[in-house]
Backbone bond lengths (Angstrom), bond angles and torsions (degrees), N, CA, C in turn:
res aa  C-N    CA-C-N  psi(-1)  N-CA   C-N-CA  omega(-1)  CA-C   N-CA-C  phi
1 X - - - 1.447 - - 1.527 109.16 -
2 X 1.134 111.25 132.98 1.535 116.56 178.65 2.038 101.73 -130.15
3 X 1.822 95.21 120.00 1.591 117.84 147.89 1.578 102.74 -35.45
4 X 1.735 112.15 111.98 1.917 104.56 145.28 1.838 83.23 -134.08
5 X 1.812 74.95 148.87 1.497 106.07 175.51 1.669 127.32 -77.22
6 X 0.852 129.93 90.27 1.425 108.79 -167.43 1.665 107.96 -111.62
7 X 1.551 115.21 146.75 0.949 132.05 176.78 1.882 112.03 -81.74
8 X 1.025 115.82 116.72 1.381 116.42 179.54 1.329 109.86 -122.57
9 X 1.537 114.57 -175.05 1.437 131.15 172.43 1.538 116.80 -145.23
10 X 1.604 111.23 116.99 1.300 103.88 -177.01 1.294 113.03 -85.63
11 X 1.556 120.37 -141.88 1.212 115.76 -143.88 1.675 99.57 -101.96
12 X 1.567 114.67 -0.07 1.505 129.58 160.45 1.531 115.95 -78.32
13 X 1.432 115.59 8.51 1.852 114.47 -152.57 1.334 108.55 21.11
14 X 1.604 113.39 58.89 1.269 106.45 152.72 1.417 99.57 -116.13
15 X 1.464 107.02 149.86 1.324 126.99 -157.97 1.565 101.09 -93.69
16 X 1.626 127.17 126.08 1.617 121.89 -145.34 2.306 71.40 -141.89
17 X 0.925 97.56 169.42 1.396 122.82 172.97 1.750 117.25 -144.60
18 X 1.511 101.14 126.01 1.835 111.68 -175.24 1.339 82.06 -140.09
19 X 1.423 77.36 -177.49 1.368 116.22 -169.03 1.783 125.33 -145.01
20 X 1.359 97.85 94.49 1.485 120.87 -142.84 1.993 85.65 -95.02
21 X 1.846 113.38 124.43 1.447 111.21 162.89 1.841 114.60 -62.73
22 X 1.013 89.59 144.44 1.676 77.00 172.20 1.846 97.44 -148.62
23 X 1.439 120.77 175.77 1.462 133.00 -160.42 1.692 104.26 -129.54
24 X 1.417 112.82 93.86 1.073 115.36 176.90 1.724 110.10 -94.80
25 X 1.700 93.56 121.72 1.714 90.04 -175.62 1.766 108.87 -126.96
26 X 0.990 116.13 107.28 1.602 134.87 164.43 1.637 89.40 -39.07
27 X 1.604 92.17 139.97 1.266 96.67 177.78 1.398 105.80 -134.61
28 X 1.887 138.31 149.24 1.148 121.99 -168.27 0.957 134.00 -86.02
29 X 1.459 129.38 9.76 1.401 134.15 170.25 1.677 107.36 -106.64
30 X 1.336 107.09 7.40 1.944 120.30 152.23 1.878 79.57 110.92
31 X 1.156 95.61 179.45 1.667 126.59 176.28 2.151 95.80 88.58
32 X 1.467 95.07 -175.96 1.625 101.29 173.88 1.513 88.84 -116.23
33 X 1.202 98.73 175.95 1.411 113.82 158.52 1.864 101.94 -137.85
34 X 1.555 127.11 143.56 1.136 116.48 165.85 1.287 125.53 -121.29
35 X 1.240 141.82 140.40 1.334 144.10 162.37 1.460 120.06 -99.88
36 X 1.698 106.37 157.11 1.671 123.45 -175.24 1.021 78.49 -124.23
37 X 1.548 118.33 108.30 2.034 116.56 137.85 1.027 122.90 -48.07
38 X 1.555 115.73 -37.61 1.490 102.31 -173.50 1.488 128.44 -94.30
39 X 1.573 91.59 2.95 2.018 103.90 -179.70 1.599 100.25 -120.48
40 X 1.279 116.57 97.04 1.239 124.18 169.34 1.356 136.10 -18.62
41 X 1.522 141.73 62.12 1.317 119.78 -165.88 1.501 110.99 114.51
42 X 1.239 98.82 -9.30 1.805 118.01 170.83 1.433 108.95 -71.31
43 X 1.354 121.54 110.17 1.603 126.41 -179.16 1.411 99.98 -165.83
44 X 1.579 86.10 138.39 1.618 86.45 168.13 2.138 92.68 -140.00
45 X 1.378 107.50 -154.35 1.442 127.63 178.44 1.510 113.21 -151.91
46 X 1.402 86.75 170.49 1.757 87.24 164.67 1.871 101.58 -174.90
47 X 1.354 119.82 166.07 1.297 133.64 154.72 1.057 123.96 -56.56
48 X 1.296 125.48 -13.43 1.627 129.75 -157.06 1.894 98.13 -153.68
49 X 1.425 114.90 165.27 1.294 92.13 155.78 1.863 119.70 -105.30
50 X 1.194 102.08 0.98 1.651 101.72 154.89 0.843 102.38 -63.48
51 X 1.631 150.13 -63.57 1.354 136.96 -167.40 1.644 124.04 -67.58
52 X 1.798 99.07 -30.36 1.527 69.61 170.08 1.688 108.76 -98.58
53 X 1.370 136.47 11.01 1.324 103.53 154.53 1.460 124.69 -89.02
54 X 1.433 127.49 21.92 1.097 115.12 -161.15 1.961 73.40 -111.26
55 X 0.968 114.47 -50.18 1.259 105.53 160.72 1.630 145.66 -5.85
56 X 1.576 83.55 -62.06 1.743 103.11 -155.41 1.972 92.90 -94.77
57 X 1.397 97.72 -13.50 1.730 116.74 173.32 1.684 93.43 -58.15
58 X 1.059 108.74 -66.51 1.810 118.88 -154.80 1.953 85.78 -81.81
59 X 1.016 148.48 -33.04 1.305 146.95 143.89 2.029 117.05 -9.40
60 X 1.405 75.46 -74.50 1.598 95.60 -168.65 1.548 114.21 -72.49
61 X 1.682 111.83 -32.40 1.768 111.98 150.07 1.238 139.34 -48.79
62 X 1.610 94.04 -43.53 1.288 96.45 170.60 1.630 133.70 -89.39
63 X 1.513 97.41 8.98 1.833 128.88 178.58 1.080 92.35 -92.90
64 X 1.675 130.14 -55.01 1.351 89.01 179.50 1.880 131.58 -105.77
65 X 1.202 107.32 11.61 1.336 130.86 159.03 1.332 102.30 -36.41
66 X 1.500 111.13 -85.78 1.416 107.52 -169.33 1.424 115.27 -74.50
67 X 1.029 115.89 -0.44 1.973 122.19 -165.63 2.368 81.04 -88.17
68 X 0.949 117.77 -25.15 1.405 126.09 -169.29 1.621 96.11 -92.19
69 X 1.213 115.21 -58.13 1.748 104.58 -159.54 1.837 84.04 -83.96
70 X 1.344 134.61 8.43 1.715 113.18 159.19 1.685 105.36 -95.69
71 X 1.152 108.03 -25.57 1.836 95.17 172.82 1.691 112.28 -81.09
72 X 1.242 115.66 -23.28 1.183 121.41 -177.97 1.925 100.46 -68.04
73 X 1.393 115.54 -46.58 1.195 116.56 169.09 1.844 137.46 -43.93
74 X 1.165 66.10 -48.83 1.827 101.19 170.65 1.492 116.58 -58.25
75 X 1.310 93.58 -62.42 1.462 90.53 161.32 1.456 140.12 -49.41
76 X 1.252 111.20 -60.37 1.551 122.59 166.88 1.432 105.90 -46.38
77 X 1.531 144.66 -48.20 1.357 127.04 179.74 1.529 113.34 -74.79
């Protein structure tokens, strides 16, 4: 398991910084693949592992982007 930091924005667009575990796994025909335990279905890859965390970065924004505008929905009805 590897700590990445990511810069986000909650539901104030104020811009907050965490630090999300994530599962970087070498794979044998080359590239990474990454996983979020704690965001269901959150995965990305890459050729490199700069690429796939820069990846699994814009992944996990956009995990919780919409994981935010469906409770935000929810709410209002």
């Amino acid at each position: 398991m590897v700590e990445l930091k990511t810069n986000l924005n909650n539901s104030s667009n104020e811009n907050i910084s965490s630090k999300i575990l994530i599962e970087l796994i070498s794979q044998k025909e080359g590239g990474y693949t990454v996983l979020v335990p704690d965001l269901p279905g959150c995965i990305s890859e890459g050729d490199t592992k700069e690429e796939a965390l820069k990846k699994i970065a814009e992944a996990i924004d956009l995990y919780l982007k919409v994981n935010n505008e469906q409770i935000n929905t929810k709410q209002k009805n």
